[in-house]
C-alpha positions in Angstrom: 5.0 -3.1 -23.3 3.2 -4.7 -26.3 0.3 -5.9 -23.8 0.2 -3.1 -21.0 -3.0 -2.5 -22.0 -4.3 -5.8 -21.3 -6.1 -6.3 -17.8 -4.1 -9.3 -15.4 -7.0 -11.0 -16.6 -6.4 -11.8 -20.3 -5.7 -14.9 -21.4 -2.3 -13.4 -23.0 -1.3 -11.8 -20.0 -2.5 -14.4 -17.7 -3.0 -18.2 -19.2 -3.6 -19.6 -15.8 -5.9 -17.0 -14.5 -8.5 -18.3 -12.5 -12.4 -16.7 -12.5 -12.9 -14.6 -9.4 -15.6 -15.5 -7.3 -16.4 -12.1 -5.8 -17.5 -8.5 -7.9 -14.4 -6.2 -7.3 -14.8 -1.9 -7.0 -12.4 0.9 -7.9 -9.7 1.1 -4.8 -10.8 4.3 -4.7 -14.6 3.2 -4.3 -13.5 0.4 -1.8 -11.8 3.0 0.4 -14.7 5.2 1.1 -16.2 5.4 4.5 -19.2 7.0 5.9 -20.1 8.7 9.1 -21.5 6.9 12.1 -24.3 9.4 13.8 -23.7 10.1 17.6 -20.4 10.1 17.8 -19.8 13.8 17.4 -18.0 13.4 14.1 -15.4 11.5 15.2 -16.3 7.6 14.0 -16.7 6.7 10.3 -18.1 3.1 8.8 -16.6 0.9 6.0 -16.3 -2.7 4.5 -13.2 -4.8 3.6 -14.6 -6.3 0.0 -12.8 -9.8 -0.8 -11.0 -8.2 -3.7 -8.8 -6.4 -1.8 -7.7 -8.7 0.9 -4.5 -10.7 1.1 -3.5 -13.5 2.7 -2.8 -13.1 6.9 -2.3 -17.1 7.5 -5.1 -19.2 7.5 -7.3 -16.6 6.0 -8.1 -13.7 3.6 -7.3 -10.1 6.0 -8.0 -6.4 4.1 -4.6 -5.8 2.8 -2.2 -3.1 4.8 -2.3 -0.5 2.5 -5.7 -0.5 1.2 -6.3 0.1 5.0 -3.7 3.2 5.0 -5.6 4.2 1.9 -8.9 4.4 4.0 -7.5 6.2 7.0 -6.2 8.7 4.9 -9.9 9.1 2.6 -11.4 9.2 5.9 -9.4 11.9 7.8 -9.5 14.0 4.5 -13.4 13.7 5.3 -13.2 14.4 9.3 -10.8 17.5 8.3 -13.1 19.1 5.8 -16.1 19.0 8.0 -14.3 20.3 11.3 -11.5 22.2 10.4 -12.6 22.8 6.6 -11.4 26.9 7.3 -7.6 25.6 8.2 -7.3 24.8 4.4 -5.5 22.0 5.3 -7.0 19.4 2.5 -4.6 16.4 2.0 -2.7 14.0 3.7 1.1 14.0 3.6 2.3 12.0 6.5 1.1 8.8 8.0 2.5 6.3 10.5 0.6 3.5 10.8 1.4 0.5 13.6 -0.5 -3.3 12.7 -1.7 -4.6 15.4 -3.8 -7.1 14.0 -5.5 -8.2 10.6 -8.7 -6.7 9.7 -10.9 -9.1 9.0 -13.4 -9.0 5.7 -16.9 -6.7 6.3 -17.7 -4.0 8.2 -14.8 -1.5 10.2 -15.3 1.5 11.6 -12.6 4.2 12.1 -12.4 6.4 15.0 -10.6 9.6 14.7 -9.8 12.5 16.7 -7.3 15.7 17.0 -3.9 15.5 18.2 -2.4 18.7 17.1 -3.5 21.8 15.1 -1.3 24.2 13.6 -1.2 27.0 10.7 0.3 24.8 8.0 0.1 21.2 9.4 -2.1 19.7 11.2 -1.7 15.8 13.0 -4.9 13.6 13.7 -5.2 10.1 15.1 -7.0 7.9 13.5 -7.5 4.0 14.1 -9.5 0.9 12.5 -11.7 -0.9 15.0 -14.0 -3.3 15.4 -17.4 -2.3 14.7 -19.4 -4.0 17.4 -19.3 -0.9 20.2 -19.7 -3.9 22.6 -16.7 -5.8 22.2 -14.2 -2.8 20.9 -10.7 -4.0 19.4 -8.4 -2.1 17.2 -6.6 -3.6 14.7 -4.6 -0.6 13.6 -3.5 3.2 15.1 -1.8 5.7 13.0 -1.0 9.4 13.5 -1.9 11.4 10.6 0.0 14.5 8.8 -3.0 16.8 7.3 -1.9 20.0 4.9 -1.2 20.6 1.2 0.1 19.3 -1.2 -0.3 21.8 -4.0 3.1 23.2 -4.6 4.1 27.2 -2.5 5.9 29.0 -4.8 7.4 31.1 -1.9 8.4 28.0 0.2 12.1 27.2 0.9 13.6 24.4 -1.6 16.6 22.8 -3.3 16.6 21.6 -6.5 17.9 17.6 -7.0 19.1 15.6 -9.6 16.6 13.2 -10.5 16.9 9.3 -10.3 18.1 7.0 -13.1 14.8 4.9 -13.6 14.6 1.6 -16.0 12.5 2.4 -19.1 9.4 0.3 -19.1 10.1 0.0 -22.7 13.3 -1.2 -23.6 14.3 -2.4 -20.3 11.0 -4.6 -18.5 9.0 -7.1 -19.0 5.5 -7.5 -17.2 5.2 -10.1 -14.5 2.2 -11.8 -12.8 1.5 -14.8 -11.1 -1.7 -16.5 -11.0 -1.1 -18.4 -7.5 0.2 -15.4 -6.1 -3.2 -13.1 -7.4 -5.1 -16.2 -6.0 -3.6 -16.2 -2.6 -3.7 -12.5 -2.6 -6.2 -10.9 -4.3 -5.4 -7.2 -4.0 -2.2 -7.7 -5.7 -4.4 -9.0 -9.1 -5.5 -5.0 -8.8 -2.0 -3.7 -10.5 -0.5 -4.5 -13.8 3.5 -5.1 -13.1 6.4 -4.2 -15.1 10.1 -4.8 -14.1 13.9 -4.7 -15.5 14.5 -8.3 -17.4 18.3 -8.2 -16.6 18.3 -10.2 -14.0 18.2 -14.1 -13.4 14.6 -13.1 -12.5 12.1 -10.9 -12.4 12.8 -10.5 -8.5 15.6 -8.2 -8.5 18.1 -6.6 -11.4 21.9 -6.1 -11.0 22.0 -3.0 -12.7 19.3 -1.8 -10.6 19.9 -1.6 -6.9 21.2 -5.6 -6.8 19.7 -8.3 -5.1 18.6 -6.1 -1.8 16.6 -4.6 -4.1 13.7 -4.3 -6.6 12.3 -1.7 -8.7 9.0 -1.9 -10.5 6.8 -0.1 -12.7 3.0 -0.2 -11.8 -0.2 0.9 -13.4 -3.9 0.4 -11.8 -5.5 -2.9 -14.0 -8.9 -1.1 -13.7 -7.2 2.1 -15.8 -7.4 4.9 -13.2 -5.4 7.1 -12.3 -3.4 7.9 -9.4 -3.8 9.7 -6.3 -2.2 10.1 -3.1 -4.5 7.5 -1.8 -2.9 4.9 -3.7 0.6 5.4 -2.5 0.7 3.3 0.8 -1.5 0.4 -1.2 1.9 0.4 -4.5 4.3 0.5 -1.3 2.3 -2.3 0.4 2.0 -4.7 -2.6 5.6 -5.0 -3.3 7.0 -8.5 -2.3 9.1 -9.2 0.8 12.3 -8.8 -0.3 14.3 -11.5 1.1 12.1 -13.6 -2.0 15.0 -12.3 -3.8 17.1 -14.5 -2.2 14.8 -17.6 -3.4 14.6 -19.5 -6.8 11.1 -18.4 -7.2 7.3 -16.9 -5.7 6.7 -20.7 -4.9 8.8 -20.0 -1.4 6.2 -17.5 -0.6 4.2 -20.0 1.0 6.6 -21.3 3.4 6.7 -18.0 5.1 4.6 -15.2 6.4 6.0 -11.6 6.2 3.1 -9.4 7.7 3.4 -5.8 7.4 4.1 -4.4 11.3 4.3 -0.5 10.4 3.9 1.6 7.1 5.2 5.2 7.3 4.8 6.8 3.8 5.9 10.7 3.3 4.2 12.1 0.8 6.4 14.7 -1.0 4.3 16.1 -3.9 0.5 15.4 -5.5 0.3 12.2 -7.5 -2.7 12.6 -8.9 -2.4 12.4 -13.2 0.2 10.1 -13.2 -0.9 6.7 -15.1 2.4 4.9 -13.7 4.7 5.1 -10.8 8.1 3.2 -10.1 8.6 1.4 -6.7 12.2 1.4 -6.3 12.6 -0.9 -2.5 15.7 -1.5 -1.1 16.2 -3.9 2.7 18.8 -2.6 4.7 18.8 -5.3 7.2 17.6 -8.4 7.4 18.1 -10.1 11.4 16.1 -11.9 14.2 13.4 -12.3 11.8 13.0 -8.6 11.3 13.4 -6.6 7.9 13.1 -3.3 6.7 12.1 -2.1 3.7 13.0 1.7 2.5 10.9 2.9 -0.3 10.7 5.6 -2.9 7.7 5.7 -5.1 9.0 8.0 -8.1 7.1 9.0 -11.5 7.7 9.1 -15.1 10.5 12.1 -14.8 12.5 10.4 -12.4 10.9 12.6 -9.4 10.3 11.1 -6.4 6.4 11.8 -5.5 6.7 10.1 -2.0 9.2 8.0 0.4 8.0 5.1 2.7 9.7 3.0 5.7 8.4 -0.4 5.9 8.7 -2.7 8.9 7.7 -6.8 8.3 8.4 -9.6 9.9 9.4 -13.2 8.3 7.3 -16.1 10.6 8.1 -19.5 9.3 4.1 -20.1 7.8 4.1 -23.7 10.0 4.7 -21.8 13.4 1.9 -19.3 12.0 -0.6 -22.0 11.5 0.3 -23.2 15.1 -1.3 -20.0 16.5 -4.3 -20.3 14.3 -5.2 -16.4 14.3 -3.0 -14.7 12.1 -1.8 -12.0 14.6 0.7 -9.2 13.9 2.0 -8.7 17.4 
């Protein structure tokens, strides 16, 4: 932990770092969207910045959860302005279906209500093209609005927490230059994981080789907030690289994101790290799960996430030339 303060960047963290060629923003700047006029409130404007893509084939695509990230800042916006009396301020559900990468520049999300209720609330919101001529949607998600802020007279049952590693005595920090380079939103977290293992992939005392737990912390120093959940539980690598001799593999194979279901079980925000502790339940017919619990510094887990990918040999990917999802 001698260097955690040290940005990916640094020379001592990073020897092979390569200079960016593009400015890069808070996440939580990069996320925000702005309301289209004459829609009736219901479609909102952004832009997918280069520093927070990843790779979707052939070319750069804004990276899954940054995109969960903005259609949850955006129906926290569509919320407050229609139903702002509901009190009903945060997101704590999303399900979210790829249907295909969204491209660098401008987006537009469209959003609308599903259901209303006393204590929650459900919305759909999608990204779409933003030429109005020639619509397409690259994603559609159902929304869970309410709060997060804890009811002292709701129903509950106390659990043990979770056994985490200790950043200190038990991980090491990993990066990868070739792996920031091909994905540039992933250069946006400073990584810590358990050093037991044969590699930094996986750790037999924790979880085993279906599994991976690690420690994150934003490089830029802020904080986090619930926004930032679905982009920690999208930047964790596929695990069946566990199962390889190293990252290099990662280019023989794409493993898009199809669906992203985060549950957010209590407020984040404060919290300088948060453990990612992933486990695969199956890997078959080039289909993979990944179950996910994003828990903090006392062992408590803040949210839980479902993760559906699939593993495309990256020379059959090529063939198609577009990078689709579906």
């Amino acid at each position: 932990m001698a260097n955690a303060h040290l940005p990916n960047c640094h020379p001592d963290v990073t020897p092979d770092w390569f200079q960016e060629t593009f400015s890069r923003t808070t996440y939580l700047e990069a996320i925000q969207t702005s309301l289209v006029e004459g829609f009736d409130g219901g479609r909102y404007q952004g832009y997918v910045q280069p520093g927070w893509c990843s790779s979707a084939g052939r070319q750069l695509a804004a990276h899954g959860g940054y995109c969960v990230g903005a259609l949850m800042t955006t129906c926290q916006q569509f919320f407050a302005k229609q139903h702002g009396d509901m009190n009903q301020p945060d997101c704590i559900g999303v399900h979210v279906e790829f249907l295909a990468p969204v491209p660098q520049g401008n987006y537009h999300v469209t959003v609308k209500d599903v259901a209303l209720g006393g204590r929650q609330s459900v919305v759909e919101a999608c990204i779409v093209s933003s030429d109005i001529r020639r619509p397409k949607t690259y994603i559609i998600g159902l929304v869970r609005m309410g709060r997060l802020i804890e009811d002292k007279e709701a129903p509950g049952i106390p659990i043990p927490t979770t056994h985490i590693p200790d950043r200190v005595l038990e991980c090491t920090r990993v990066t990868n230059a070739n792996y920031y380079r091909a994905s540039p939103a992933t250069a946006t977290v400073r990584i810590f994981s358990p050093k037991d293992g044969v590699s930094s992939m996986w750790s037999p005392v924790f979880g085993g080789q279906n599994c991976r737990d690690r420690w994150h912390k934003m490089d830029d120093e802020t904080l986090f907030e619930t926004e930032h959940l679905p982009l920690i539980a999208d930047l964790i690598p596929a695990i069946p690289l566990n199962y390889e001799k190293d990252l290099s593999t990662i280019f023989q194979w794409r493993m898009p994101t199809t669906s992203l279901t985060p549950d957010i079980k209590s407020d984040p925000r404060g919290n300088e790290w948060l453990l990612t502790r992933a486990a695969m339940r199956r890997f078959y017919n080039g289909r993979f799960d990944m179950d996910i619990k994003i828990i903090d510094d006392g062992g408590n887990i803040i949210a839980t996430c479902t993760q559906a990918c699939l593993a495309i040999p990256a020379k059959v990917s090529k063939s198609k030339g577009k990078g689709e999802k579906l």
